[in-house]
SEGUNU-16273 format. One record per residue: x, y, z of N, C-alpha, C, CB in turn. Coordinates in steps of 0.1 Angstrom, whole numbers, padded with zeros to 4 digits, always signed. Glycine has a CB too. Layout:
! residues N
XYZXYZXYZXYZ...
This chain:
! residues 56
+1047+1224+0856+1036+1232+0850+1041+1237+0836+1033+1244+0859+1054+1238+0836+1060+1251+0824+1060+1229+0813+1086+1265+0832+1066+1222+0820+1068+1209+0813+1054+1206+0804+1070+1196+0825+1047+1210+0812+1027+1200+0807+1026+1212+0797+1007+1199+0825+1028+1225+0798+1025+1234+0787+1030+1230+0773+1031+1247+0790+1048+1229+0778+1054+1226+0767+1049+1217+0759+1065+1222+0771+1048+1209+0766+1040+1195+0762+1031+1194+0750+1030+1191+0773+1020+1202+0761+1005+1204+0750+1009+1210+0740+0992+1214+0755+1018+1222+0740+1019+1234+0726+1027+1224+0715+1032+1251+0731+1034+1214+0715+1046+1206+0711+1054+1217+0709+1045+1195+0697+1059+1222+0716+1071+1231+0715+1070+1237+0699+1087+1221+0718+1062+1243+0695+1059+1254+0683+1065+1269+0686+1042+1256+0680+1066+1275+0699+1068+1281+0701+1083+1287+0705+1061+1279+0706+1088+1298+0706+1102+1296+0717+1096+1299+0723+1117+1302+0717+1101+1299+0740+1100+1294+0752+1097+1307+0756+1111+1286+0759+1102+1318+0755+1101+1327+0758+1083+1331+0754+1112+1333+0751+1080+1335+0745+1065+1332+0737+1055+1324+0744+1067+1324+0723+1055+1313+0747+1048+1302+0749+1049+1306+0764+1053+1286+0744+1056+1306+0771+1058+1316+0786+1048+1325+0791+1072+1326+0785+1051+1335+0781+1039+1346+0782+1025+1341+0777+1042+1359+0773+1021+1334+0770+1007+1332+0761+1006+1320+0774+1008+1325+0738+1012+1310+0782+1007+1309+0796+1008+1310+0804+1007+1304+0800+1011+1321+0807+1010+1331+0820+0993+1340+0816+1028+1344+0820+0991+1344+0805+0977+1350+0800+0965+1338+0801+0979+1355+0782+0970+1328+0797+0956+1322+0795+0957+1308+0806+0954+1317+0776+0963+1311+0816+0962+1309+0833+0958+1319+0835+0975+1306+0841+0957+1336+0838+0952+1345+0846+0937+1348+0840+0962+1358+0845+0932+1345+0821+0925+1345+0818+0911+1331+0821+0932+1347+0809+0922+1320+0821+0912+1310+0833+0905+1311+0845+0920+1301+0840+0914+1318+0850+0916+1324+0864+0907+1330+0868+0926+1332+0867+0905+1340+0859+0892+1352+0861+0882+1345+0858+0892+1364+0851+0880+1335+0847+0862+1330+0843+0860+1322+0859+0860+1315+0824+0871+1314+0863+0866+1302+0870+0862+1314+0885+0882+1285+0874+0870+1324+0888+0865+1334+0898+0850+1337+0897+0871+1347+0896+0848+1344+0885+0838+1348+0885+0827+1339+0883+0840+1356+0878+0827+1327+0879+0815+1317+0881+0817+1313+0896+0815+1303+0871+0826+1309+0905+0823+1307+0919+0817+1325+0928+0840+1299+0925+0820+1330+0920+0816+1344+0929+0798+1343+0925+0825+1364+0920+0793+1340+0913+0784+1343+0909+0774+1328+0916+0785+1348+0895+0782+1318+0914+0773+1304+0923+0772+1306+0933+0777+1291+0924+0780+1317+0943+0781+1318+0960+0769+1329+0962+0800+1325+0968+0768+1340+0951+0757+1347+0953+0744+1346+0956+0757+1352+0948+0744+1339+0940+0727+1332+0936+0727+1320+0942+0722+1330+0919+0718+1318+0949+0716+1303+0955+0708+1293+0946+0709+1304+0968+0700+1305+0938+0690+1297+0932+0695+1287+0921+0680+1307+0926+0682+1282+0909+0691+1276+0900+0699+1286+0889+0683+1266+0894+0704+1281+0882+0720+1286+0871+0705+1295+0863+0734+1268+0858+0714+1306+0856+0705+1315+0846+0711+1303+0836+0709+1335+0841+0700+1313+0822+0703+1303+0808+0722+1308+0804+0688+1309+0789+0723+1317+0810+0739+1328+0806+0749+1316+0812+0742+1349+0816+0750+1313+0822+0756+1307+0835+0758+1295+0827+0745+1304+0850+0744+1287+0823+0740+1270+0819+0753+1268+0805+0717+1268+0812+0750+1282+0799+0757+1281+0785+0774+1282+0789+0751+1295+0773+0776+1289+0797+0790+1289+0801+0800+1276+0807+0790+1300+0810+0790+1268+0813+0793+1260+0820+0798+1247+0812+0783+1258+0828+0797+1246+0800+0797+1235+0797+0809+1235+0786+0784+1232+0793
């Protein structure tokens, strides 16, 4: 996981840095992909226009 980061960033970072900025924007993932499966398990119906725009 820490390898494929490295990867993507090309090592711009020190390790330390790049560590924390993915550890944030994994927990920051984390939370959108939650909260669209919380909100598709609720509403059964179809997606709002808010939902449609996020999705993509």
């Amino acid at each position: 996981m820490l390898d494929w980061h490295e990867a993507r960033m090309g090592k711009r970072t020190r390790p330390h840095s790049s560590y924390e900025s993915f550890k944030a924007e994994l927990s920051f993932v984390g939370l959108i992909g939650a909260r669209r499966l919380i909100n598709r398990h609720l509403s059964e119906g179809p997606p709002t226009p808010a939902e449609r725009l996020n999705s993509t």
